[in-house]
C-alpha positions in Angstrom: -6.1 20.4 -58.7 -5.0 22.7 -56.1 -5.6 20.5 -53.1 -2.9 17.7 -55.3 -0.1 20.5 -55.6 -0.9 21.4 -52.0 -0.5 17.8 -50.9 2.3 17.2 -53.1 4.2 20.3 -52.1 3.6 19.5 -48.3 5.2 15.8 -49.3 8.2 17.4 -51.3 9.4 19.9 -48.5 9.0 17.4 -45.4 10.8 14.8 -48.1 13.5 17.7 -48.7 14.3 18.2 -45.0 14.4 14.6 -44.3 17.0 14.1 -47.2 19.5 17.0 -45.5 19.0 15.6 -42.3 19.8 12.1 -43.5 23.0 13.2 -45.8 24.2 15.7 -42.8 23.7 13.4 -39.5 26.1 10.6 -38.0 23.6 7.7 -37.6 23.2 5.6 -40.6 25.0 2.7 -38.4 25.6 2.2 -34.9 27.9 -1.2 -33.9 29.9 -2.3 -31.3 33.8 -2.3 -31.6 36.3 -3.2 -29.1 33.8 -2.9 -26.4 32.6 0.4 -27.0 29.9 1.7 -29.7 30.4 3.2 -32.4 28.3 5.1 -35.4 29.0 6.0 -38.7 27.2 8.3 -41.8 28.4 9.2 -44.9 31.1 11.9 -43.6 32.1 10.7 -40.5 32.3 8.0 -38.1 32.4 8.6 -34.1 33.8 6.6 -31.2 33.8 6.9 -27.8 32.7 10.7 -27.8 35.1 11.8 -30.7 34.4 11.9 -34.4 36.8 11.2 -37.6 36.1 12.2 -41.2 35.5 9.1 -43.2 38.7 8.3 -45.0 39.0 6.8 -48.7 41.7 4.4 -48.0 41.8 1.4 -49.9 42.5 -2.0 -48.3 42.3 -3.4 -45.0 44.9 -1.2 -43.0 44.0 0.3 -39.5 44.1 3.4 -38.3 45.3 4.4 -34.3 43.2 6.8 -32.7 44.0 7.8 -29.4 44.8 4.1 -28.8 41.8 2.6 -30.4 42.5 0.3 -33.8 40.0 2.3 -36.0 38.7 0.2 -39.0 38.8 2.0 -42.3 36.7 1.7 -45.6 37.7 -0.4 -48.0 34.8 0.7 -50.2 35.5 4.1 -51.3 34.1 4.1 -54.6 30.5 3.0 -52.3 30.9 6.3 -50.1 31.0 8.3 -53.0 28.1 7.0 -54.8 25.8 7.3 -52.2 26.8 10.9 -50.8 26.8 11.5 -55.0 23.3 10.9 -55.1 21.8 12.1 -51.8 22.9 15.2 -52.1 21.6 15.2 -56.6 18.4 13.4 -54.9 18.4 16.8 -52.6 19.4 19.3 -55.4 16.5 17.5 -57.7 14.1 17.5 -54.7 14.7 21.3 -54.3 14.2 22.2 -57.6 11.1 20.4 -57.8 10.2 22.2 -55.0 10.9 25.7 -56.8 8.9 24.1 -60.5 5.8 23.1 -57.6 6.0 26.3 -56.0 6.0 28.5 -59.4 2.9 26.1 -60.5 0.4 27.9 -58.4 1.5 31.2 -60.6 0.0 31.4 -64.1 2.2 32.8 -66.2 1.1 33.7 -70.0 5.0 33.2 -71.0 4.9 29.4 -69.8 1.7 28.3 -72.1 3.5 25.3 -73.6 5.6 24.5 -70.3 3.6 22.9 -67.3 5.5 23.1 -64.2 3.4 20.8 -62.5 4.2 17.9 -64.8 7.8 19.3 -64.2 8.0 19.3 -60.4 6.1 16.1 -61.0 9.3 14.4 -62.8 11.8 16.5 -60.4 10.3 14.6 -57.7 10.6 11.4 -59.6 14.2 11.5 -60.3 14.5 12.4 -57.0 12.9 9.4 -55.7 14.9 7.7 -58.7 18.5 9.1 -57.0 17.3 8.3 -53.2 16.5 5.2 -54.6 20.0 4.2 -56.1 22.1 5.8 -52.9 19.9 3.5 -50.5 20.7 0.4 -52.6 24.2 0.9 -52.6 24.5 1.7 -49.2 22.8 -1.3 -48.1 23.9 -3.9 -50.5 27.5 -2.2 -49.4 26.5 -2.7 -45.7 24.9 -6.0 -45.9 27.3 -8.1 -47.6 31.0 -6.5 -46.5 30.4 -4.1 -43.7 28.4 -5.9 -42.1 30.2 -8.9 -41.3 33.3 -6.7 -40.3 31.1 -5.8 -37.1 29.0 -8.5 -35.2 26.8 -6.4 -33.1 25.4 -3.7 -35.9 22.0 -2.4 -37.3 20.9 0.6 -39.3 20.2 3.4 -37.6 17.7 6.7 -37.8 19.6 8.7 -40.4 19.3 5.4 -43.0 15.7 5.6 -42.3 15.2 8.8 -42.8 16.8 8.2 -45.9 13.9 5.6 -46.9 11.4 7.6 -45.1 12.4 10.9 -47.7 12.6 8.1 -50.7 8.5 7.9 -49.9 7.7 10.8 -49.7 9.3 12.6 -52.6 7.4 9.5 -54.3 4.1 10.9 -53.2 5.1 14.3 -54.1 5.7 13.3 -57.6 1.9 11.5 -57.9 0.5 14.2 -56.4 1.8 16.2 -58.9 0.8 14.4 -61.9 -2.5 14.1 -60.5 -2.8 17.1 -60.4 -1.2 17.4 -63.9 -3.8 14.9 -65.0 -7.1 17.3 -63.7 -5.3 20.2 -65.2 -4.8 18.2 -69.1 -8.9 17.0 -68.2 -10.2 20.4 -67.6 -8.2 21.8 -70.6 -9.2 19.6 -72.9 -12.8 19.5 -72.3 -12.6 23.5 -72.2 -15.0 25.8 -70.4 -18.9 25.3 -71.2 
């Protein structure tokens, strides 16, 4: 039972770091524009050694930028969304973390609460609201961004993204395994 919340904590925290990393860093899409590249995350997007908060404007309009035409987001409602559930997917994440962490302890006040089945579901709606943001953002990307840009591709902080999505999936089964010996072990009592 142990070895599962070990494993599964292990899982949650590297998935935990990944998520910040992903939500904080510039590189969910590099492209080219106007002969120069470019990359973009879900605050900012940087070109040619400088970097601009991302803007909700709505339409096509341009921006100038030290003489570069800068394109803007037409998708604002799509930025929100996925920085609204990275950062729940990281808040969830870390409180699964805290649930995990406080199952090793064996508190006589918690009988009828199992915090590993707890941390277990944290880490599924975690995986549940990494899950959504990833999907938006590439359905977003696919079909409209990308065919602003013709020389694009995801970059290291999307896949980070996906990387984190797997393993606060793992987390959460190794949890409920471990769940699952504690309910068998309960159940069939000591001999």
């Amino acid at each position: 039972m142990y070895s599962f919340m070990g494993g599964g904590l292990f899982c949650a925290i590297v998935g935990n770091i990944l998520l910040v990393v992903s939500i904080a860093t510039d590189y969910w899409m590099q492209y080219r524009l106007s002969g120069s590249f470019a990359h973009q995350g879900l605050w900012r997007y940087c070109m040619s050694g400088k970097c601009y908060m991302q803007t909700d404007s709505i339409g096509e309009s341009k921006e100038k930028k030290d003489g570069l035409n800068v394109p803007l987001c037409s998708f604002p409602a799509y930025w929100n969304a996925t920085r609204a559930f990275m950062i729940l997917s990281a808040m969830s994440c870390f409180a699964g973390i805290i649930a995990g962490i406080l199952s090793f302890a064996h508190f006589s006040a918690f009988e009828r609460f199992n915090r590993s089945f707890a941390a277990g579901i944290m880490f599924f709606v975690s995986t549940l609201f990494v899950l959504l943001a990833m999907a938006i953002y590439t359905g977003v990307t696919v079909n409209f961004l990308g065919k602003r840009f013709g020389d694009w591709r995801f970059s290291w902080s999307y896949i980070l993204g996906w990387v984190a999505l797997l393993m606060t999936f793992f987390a959460g089964i190794f949890y409920m395994c471990a769940y699952r010996m504690h309910e068998c072990r309960r159940v069939a009592g000591p001999r």
